[in-house]
C-alpha positions in Angstrom: 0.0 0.0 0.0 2.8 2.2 0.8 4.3 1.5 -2.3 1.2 2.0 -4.2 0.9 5.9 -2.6 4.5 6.7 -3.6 3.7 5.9 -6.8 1.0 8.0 -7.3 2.9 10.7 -5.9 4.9 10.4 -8.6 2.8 9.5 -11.3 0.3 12.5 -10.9 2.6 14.9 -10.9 4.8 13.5 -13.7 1.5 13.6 -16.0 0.3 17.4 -15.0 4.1 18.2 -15.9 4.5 16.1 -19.4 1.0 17.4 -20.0 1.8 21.3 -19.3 5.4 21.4 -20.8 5.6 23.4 -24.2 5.7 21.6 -27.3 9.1 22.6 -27.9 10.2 21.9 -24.5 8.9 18.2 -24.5 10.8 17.9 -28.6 13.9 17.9 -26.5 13.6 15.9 -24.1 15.7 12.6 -23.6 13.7 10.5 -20.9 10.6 8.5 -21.9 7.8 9.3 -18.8 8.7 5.1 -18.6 12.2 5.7 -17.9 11.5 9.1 -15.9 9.2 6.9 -13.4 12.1 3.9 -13.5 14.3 6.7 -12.1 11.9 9.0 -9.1 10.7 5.2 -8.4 14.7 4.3 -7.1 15.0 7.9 -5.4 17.9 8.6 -7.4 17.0 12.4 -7.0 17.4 12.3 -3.5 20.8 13.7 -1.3 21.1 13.3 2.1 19.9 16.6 4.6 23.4 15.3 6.3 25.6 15.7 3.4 24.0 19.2 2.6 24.7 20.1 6.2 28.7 19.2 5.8 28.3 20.9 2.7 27.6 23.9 4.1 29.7 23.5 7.2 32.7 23.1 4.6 31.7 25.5 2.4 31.7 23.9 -0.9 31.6 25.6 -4.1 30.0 22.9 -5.7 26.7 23.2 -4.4 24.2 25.2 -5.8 20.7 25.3 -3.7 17.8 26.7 -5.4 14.5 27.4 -3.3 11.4 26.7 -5.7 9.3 28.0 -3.1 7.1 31.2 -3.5 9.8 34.3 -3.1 7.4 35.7 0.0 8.7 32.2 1.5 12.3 32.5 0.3 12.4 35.8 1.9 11.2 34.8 4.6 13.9 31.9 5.0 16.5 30.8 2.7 19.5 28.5 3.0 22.8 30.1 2.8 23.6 31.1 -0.6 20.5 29.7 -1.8 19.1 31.5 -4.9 14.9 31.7 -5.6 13.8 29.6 -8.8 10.0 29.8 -8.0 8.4 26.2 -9.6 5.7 28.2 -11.5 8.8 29.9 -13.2 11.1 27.0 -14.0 11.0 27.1 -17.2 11.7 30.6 -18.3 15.0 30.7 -20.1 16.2 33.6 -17.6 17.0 29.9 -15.9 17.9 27.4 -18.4 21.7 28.2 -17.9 21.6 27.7 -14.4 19.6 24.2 -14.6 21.3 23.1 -17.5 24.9 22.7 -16.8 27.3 20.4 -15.4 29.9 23.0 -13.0 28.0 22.7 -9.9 25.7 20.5 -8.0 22.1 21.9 -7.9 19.6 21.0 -5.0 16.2 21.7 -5.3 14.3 22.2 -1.9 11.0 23.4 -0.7 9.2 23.2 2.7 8.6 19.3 1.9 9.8 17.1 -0.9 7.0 17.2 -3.6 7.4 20.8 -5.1 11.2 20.0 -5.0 10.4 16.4 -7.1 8.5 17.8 -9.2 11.2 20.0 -9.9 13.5 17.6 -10.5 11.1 15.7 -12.9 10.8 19.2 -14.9 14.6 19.3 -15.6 15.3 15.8 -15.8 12.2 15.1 -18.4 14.4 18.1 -20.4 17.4 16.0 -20.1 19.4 18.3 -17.8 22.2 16.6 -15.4 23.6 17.1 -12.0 20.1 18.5 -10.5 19.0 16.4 -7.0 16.4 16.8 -4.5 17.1 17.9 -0.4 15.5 14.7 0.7 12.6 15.7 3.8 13.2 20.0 2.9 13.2 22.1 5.0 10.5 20.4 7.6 13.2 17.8 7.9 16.0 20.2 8.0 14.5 21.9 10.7 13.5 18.4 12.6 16.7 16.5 12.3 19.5 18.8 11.5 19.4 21.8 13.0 17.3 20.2 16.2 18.9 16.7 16.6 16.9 14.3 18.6 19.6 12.7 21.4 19.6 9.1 20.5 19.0 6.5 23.7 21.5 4.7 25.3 21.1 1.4 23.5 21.1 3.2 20.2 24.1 1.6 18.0 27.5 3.8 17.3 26.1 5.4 13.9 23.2 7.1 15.8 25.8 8.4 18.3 27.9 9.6 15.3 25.2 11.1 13.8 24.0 13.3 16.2 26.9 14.1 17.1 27.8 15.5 13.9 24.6 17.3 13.3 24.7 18.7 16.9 28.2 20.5 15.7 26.5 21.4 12.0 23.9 22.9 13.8 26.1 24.8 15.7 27.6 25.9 13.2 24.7 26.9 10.9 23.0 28.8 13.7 20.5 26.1 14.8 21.1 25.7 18.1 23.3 23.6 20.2 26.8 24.9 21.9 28.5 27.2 19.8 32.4 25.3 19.7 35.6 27.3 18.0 36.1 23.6 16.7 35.5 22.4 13.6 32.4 20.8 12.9 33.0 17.4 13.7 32.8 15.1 10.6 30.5 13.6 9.0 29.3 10.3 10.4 29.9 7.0 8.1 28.3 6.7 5.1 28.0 10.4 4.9 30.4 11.5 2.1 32.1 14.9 2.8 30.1 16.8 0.5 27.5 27.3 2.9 25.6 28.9 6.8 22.5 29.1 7.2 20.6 32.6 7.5 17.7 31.8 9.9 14.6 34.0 10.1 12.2 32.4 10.6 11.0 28.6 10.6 9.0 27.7 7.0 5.6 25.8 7.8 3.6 23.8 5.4 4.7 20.2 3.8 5.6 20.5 0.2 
């Protein structure tokens, strides 16, 4: 069943999008919807909240986040270094440079996941590379990385790990926590090392 409601939250969207995509948009394209469904089905799109966070933390110019949220809700909170590429705009050519190209690593978010897919299916439909999803948004950002939950005392070592690194991201990215003239402490396994966050306010709503 659960199966059966993630693939209708793919499907849907993926036909609204094939269906309202310019004629001369879907001529270039170099998925079939078959493949395109082959590809959101394995969550291919998806990168980790934790290796966004040690992203940031690092400071790595190869990340590129783009907010496809309203620009009232980027203003009113944005990742650091974010830029605003609203989903009702995403396919203007003012953008086509910036979501077709293969210098950085783009990551779509929005308060939740599904504005962000959808997104992702837009470009990846068109045949563009290197464009992901922030898996959970922002609602998970806010739940897991910047407010870590401390794990139990029979929790294995990679839970430990975990929070401890997010505790330090968070630090570091103004969420909370112990501000430390340490490092961030690294990533925990399985977490590959991948800018800081401007908090005004926390986003609500789940897509």
């Amino acid at each position: 069943m659960k199966q059966l409601k993630l693939l209708a939250l793919i499907i849907i969207p993926l036909g609204i999008i094939i269906a309202a995509m310019p004629a001369d948009k879907v001529k270039h394209s170099r998925l079939t919807p078959d493949e395109l469904l082959q590809e959101a089905g394995a969550g291919v799109q998806f990168i980790s909240p934790d290796v966004v966070a040690d992203m940031l933390v690092r400071k790595d110019p190869s990340l590129k986040l783009i907010d496809v949220r309203t620009p009232e809700e980027f203003e009113s909170f944005s990742l650091p270094g974010a830029i605003n590429v609203p989903l009702s705009n995403l396919l203007s050519d003012e953008y086509s440079d910036q979501l077709n190209q293969d210098a950085y690593m783009n990551v779509f978010y929005s308060n939740g996941s599904v504005y962000a897919n959808q997104a992702w299916m837009i470009t990846r439909q068109l045949g563009y590379e290197n464009n992901f999803v922030l898996e959970g948004g922002l609602n998970y950002w806010f739940g897991n990385i910047l407010s870590p939950a401390t794990p139990s005392q029979t929790s294995p070592d990679e839970e430990f790990a975990r929070y401890d690194f997010r505790k330090s991201a968070a630090a570091a990215l103004g969420g909370g926590g112990v501000v430390s003239t340490d490092a961030a402490a690294p990533a925990p396994k399985a977490v590959k090392p991948p800018v800081t966050a401007k908090a005004k306010k926390k986003p609500s709503g789940g897509c």
